[in-house]
C-alpha positions, -999 to +999 in steps of 0.1 A: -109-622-373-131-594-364-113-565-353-080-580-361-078-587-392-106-565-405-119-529-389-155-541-387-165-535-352-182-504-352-199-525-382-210-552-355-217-526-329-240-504-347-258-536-360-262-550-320-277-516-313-301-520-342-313-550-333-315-547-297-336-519-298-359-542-321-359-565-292-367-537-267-336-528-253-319-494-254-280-497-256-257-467-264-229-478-292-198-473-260-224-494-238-221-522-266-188-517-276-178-525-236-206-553-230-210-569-260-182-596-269-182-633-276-208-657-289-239-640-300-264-668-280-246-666-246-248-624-251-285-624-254-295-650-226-271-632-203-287-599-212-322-610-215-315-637-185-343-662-202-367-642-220-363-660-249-362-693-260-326-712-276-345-708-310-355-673-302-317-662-295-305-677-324-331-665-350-321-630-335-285-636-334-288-647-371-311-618-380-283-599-361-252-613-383-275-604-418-279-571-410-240-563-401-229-584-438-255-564-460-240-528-440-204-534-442-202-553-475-188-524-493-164-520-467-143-550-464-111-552-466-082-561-446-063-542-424-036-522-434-003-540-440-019-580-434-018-589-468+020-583-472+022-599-437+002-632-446+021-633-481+054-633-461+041-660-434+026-680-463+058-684-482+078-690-451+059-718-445+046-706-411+013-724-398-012-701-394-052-705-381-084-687-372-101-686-339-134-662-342-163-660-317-178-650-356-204-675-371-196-695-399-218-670-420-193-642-413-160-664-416-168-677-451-180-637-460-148-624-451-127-650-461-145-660-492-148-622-504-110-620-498-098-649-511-078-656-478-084-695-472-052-704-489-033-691-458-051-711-432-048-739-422-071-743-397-104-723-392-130-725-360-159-703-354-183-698-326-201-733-342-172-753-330-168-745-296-194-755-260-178-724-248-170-689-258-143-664-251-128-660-223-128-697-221-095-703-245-111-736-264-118-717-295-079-710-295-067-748-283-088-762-314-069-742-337-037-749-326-043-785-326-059-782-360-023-765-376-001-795-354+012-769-323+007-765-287-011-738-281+016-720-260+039-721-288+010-701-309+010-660-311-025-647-308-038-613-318-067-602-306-084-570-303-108-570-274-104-574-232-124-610-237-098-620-261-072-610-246-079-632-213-092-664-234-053-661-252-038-656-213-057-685-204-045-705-233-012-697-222-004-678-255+020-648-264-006-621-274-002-591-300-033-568-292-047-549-326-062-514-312-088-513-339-112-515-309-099-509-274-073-490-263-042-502-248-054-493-212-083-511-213-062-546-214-050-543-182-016-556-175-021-592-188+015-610-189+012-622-220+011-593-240+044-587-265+029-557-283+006-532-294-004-521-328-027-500-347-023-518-379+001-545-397+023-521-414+060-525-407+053-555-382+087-569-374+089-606-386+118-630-375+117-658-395+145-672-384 
């Protein structure tokens, strides 16, 4: 969701610097755009390695989450060309799902906001899972919640973290370059293509 279908992450980074700093740690935003991926608890105990307490991490993490919603509230949207490619997947008839290392805060303020539940049919968030990206459990639970192996599902994703959790799964994987740029993926084998945005995405629906 973040990142690939909306340009929010300099939205998330900026707020991770913000409230790292509050918590006494100095970050640049290209440190926390490279270190900073996947569920918001397992970030802060692997970068504070036990300073603080399960309720500690997720009062900040929540603080965190507040503070990116009330900055980019103004700013949401979709990226360019996903609404005319979710219309035509919708009316194909083409099972689609959500797999976000996001809270459920964030997925019901982007999907709520956008009016976009009517396309899903499955949605898991960083609640649903024991284990964050790179493990690919966020991405299995979806595919069993829309009725298909989870090889048989394409993934986008728009960071490194993603990217391995959907080679993992054993997924084909479109990578969004909101975020990262193509180099930084590696050579992952799973990887069908690259885009900047949605527009004039080749469907087959056949």
């Amino acid at each position: 969701m973040d990142g690939t279908m909306v340009d929010n992450m300099m939205a998330h980074h900026r707020a991770w610097q913000r409230q790292l700093q509050k918590m006494g740690l100095e970050m640049t935003l290209e440190e926390v755009r490279q270190q900073i991926h996947g569920v918001n608890e397992e970030i802060l105990a692997r970068l504070f390695e036990g300073r603080f307490t399960a309720e500690e991490r997720r009062r900040y993490a929540r603080a965190k989450e507040a503070e990116y919603r009330e900055g980019f509230k103004d700013e949401l949207r979709l990226i360019d060309g996903l609404p005319e490619v979710l219309q035509q997947l919708h009316q194909a008839g083409l099972p689609m799902g959500i797999g976000t290392a996001a809270p459920a805060e964030n997925v019901d303020f982007v999907l709520d906001a956008l009016q976009l539940r009517p396309y899903f049919g499955a949605v898991r968030h960083a609640g649903d899972v024991k284990k964050g990206k790179p493990d690919p459990e966020i991405f299995q639970l979806v595919a069993e919640g829309i009725g298909l192996p989870v090889e048989a599902c394409i993934i986008f994703e728009d960071s490194p973290t993603g990217a391995e959790a959907a080679a993992r799964a054993g997924s084909p994987l479109v990578v969004v370059t909101t975020t990262h740029k193509a180099e930084e993926f590696g050579h992952l084998p799973n990887v069908i293509q690259f885009i900047s945005d949605y527009k004039g995405l080749p469907i087959n629906l056949g």
